[in-house]
C-alpha positions as CSV (number, residue, x, y, z in Angstrom):
1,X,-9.6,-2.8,-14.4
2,X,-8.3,-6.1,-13.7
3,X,-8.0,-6.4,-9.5
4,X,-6.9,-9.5,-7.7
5,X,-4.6,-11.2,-10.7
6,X,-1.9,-13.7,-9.4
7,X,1.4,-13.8,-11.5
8,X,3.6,-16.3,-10.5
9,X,6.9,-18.0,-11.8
10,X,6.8,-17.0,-15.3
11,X,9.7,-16.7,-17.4
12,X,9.4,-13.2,-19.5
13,X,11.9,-11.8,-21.3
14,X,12.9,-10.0,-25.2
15,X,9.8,-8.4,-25.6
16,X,9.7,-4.8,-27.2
17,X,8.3,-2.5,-24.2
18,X,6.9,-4.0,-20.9
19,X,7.8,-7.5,-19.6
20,X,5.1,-7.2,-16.8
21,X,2.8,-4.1,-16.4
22,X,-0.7,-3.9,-15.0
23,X,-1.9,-0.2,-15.9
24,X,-5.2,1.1,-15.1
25,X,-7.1,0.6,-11.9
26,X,-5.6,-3.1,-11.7
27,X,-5.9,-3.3,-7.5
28,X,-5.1,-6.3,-5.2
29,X,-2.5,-8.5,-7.4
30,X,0.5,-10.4,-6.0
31,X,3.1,-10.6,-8.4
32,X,5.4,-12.9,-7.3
33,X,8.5,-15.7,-8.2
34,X,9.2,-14.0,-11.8
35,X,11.9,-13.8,-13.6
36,X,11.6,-10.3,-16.1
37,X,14.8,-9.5,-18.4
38,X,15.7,-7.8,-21.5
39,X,12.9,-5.8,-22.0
40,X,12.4,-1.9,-21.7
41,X,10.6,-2.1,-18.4
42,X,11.1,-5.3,-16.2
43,X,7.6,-4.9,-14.1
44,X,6.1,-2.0,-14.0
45,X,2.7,-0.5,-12.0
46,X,1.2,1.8,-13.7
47,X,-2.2,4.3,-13.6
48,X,-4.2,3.9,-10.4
49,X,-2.7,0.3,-9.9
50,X,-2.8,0.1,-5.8
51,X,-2.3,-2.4,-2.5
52,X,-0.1,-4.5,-5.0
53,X,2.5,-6.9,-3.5
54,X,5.6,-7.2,-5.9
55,X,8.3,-10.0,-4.1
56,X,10.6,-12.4,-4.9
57,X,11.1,-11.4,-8.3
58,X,14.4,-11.2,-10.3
59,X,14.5,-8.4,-12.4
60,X,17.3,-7.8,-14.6
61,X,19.0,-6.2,-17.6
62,X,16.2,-4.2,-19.0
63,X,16.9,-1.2,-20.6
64,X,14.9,1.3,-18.5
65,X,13.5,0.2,-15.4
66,X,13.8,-2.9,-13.1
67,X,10.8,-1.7,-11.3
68,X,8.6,1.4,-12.4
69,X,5.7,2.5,-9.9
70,X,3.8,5.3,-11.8
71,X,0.8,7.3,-11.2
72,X,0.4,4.4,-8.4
73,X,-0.1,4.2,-4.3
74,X,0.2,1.9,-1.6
75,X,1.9,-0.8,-3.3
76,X,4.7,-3.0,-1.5
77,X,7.6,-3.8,-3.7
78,X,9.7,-6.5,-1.2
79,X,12.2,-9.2,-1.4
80,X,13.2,-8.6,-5.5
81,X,16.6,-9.3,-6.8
82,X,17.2,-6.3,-9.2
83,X,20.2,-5.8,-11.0
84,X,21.9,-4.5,-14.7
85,X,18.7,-2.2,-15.5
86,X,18.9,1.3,-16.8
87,X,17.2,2.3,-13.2
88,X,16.6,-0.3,-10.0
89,X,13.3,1.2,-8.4
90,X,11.7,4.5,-10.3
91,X,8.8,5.6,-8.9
92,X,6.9,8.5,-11.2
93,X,3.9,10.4,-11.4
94,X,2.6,10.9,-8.1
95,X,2.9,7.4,-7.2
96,X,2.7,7.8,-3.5
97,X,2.6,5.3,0.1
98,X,4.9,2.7,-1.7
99,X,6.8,0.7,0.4
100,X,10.3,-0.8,-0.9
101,X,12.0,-2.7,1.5
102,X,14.5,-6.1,1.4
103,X,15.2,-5.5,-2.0
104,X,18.8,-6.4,-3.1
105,X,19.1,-3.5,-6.2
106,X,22.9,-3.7,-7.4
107,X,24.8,-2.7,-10.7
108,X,21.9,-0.7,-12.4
109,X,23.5,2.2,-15.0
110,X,22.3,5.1,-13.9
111,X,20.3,5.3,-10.7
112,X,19.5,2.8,-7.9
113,X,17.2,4.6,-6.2
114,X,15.2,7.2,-8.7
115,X,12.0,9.1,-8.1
116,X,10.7,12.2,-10.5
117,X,7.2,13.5,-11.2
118,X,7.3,13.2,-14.9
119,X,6.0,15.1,-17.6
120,X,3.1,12.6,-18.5
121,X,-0.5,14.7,-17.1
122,X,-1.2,13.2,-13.5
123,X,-4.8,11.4,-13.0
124,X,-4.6,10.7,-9.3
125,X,-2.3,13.3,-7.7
126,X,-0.8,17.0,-7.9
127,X,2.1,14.3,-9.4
128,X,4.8,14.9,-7.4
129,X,5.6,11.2,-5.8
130,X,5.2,11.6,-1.4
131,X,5.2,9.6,1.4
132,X,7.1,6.6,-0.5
133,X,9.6,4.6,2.1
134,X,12.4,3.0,1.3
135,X,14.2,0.2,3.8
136,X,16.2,-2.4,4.5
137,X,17.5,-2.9,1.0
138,X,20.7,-3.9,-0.3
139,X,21.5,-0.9,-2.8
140,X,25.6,-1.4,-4.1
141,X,26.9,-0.9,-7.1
142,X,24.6,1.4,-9.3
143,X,26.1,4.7,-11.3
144,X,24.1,6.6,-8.5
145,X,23.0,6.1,-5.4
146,X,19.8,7.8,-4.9
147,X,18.2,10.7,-7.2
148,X,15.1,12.4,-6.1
149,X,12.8,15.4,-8.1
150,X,9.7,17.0,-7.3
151,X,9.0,14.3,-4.1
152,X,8.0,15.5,-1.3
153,X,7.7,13.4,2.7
154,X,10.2,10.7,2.0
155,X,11.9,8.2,3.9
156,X,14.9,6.4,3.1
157,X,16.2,4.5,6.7
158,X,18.0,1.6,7.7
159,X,19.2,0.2,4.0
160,X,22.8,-1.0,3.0
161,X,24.6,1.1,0.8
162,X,27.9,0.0,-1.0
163,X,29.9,1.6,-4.3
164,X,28.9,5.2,-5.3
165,X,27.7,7.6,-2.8
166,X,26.6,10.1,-4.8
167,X,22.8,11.7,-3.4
168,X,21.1,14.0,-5.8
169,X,17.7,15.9,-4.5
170,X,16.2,18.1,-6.4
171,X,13.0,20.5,-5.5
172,X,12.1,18.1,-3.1
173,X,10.7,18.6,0.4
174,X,10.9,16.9,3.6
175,X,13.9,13.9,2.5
176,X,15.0,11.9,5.1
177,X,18.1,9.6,4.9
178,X,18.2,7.9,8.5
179,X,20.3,4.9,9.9
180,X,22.0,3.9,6.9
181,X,25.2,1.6,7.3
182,X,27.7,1.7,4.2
183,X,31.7,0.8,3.7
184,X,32.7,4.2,2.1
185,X,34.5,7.1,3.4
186,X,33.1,10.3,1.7
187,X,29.3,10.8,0.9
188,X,28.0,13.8,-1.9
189,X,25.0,15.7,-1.1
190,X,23.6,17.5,-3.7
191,X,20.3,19.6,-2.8
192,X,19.4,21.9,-5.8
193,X,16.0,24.2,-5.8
194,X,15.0,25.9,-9.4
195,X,13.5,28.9,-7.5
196,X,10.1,27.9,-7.5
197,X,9.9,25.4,-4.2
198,X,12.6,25.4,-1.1
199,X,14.2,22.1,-1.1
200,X,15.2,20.2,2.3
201,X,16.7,17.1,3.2
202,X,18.2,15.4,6.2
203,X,20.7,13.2,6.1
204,X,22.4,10.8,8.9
205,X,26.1,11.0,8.5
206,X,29.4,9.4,10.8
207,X,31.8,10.3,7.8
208,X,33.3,13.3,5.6
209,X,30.5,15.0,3.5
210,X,31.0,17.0,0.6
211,X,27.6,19.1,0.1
212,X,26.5,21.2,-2.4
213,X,23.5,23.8,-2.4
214,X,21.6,26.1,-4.4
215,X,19.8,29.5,-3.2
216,X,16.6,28.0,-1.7
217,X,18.2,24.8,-1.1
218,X,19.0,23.6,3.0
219,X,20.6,20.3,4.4
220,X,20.6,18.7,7.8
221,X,23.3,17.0,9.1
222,X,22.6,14.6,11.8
223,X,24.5,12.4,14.3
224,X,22.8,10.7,16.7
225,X,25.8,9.9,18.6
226,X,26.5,13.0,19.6
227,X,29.3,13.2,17.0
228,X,30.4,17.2,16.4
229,X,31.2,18.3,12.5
230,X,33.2,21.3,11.0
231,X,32.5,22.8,7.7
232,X,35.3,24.4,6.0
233,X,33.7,28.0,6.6
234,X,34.0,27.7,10.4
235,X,30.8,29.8,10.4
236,X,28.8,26.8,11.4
237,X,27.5,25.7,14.6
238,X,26.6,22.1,15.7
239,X,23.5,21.6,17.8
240,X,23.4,18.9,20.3
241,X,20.1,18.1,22.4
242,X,19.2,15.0,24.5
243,X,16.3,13.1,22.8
244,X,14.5,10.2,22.8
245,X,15.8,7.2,19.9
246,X,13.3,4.4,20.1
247,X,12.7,4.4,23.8
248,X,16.5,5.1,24.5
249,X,18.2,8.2,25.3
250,X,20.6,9.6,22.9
251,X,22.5,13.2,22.6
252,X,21.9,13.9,18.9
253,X,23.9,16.3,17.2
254,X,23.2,18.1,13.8
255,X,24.0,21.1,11.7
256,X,22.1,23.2,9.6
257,X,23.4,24.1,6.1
258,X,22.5,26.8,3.6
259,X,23.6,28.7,0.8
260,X,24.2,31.3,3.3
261,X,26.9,30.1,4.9
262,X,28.6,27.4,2.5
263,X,27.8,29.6,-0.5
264,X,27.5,26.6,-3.0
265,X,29.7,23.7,-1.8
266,X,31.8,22.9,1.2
267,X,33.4,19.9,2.7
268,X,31.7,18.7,6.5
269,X,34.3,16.9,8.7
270,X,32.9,14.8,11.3
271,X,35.3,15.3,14.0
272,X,36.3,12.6,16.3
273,X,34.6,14.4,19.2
274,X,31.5,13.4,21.0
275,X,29.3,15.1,23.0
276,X,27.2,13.8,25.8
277,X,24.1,15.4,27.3
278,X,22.6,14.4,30.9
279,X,19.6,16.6,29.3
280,X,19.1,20.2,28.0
281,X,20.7,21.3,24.6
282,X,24.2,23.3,23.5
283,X,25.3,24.6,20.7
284,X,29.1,24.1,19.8
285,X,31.4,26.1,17.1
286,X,34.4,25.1,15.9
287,X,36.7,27.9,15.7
288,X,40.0,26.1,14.5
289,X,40.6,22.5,14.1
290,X,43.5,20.0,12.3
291,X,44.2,16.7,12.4
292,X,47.3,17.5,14.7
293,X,45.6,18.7,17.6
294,X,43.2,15.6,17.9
């Protein structure tokens, strides 16, 4: 119940649990110019703690969590330096509205991007973390890339993403991964449902994709430069439709993937063939196609 706390430049590090946490209906803080590092948690959010501004830290080898947002909404976590944690960002718990964005979050273990409801009982939410936003961070460098459970309306568009591409949703709804540059040559998709919720996720792609799926588990494919793919079933069909892309008009091609017609895992080529629209929409399958005949 402490709201409009400023924590600025201090030095906290070696202590047992937290370095920095705020739990409990603590609304309003700026936590700014710290540096937080070999703890268990560098700074973490936690229980109702909302409209928060977390930037310009440096948070770094801590054994769980650079950042931890849980059971907490509407906070902006901007500008941090986070690096050699167990997890860069985690968001838990229902935390929902977050904003993360020009945060540089390289060589964590396990995930650089991590959200999961948790097993801890929800006081806020349904807890099942929604409508968070990631963008315009530097994420390089961590054991995964991005691993997502039981989140639902997220956006994750126009970051920088170096070292292991490896993208692992689980019984999530409604992810988007938009306008994304990176320097690798294959990305993993992994969309997985446990039969109880259909999981979805879109994904903007210009390179090779190996996908996997599960029964009530669908990915999108998108290119919006027109760009047509080939899945190793050549059961698939790439749509392409003239649309509107921030006031400009783009032909934006994308397929649709299921368990239906990859069974579990395939391989998506993204051929080095374009298609432009004057307007209207076609649908294009690939009936045959090798590297020869290009």
């Amino acid at each position: 119940d402490s709201d409009e706390l400023v924590i600025t430049d201090n030095n906290v590090h070696d202590n047992g649990n937290h370095g920095i946490i705020c739990s409990r209906r603590c609304n309003d803080l700026v936590i700014t110019g710290n540096h937080s590092y070999r703890n268990r948690h560098g700074i973490m959010l936690h229980r109702d703690t909302n409209d928060t501004l977390v930037e310009n830290n440096t948070v770094y080898d801590n054994a769980d969590n650079g950042i931890g947002i849980f059971d907490s909404h509407r906070n902006t976590i901007r500008n941090n330096t986070i690096t050699g944690n167990k997890h860069g960002i985690r968001l838990s718990l229902g935390s929902h509205d977050n904003l993360m964005e020009g945060n540089t979050i390289d060589n964590n273990i396990e995930n650089g991007l991590y959200q999961y409801g948790g097993s801890d009982t929800p006081e806020t939410t349904d807890g099942r973390p929604a409508n968070n936003t990631f963008q315009n961070n530097l994420v390089r460098n961590n054991g995964r890339l991005i691993k997502f459970r039981d989140s639902d309306d997220i956006l994750v568009v126009n970051n920088t993403f170096e070292g292991p591409t490896d993208v692992e949703i689980y019984d999530s709804t409604n992810i988007q991964i938009l306008g994304n540059s990176h320097n690798f040559s294959q990305l993993e998709v992994k969309v997985d449902s446990a039969g109880t919720i259909s999981s979805d996720a879109t994904v903007e792609v210009d390179e090779p994709v190996d996908v996997k799926l599960t029964d009530l588990a669908t990915v999108e494919l998108i290119n919006n430069d027109g760009r047509i793919f080939n899945a190793q079933e050549n059961s698939d069909v790439t749509r392409v439709r003239e649309m509107l892309l921030e006031g400009a008009s783009v032909s934006s091609s994308s397929m649709v993937l299921d368990s239906g017609i990859i069974g579990t895992t395939t391989s998506v080529e993204a051929l080095p063939f374009w298609v432009n629209l004057a307007s209207g929409a076609i649908e294009i399958k690939v009936v045959a196609a090798s590297k020869t005949s290009y």
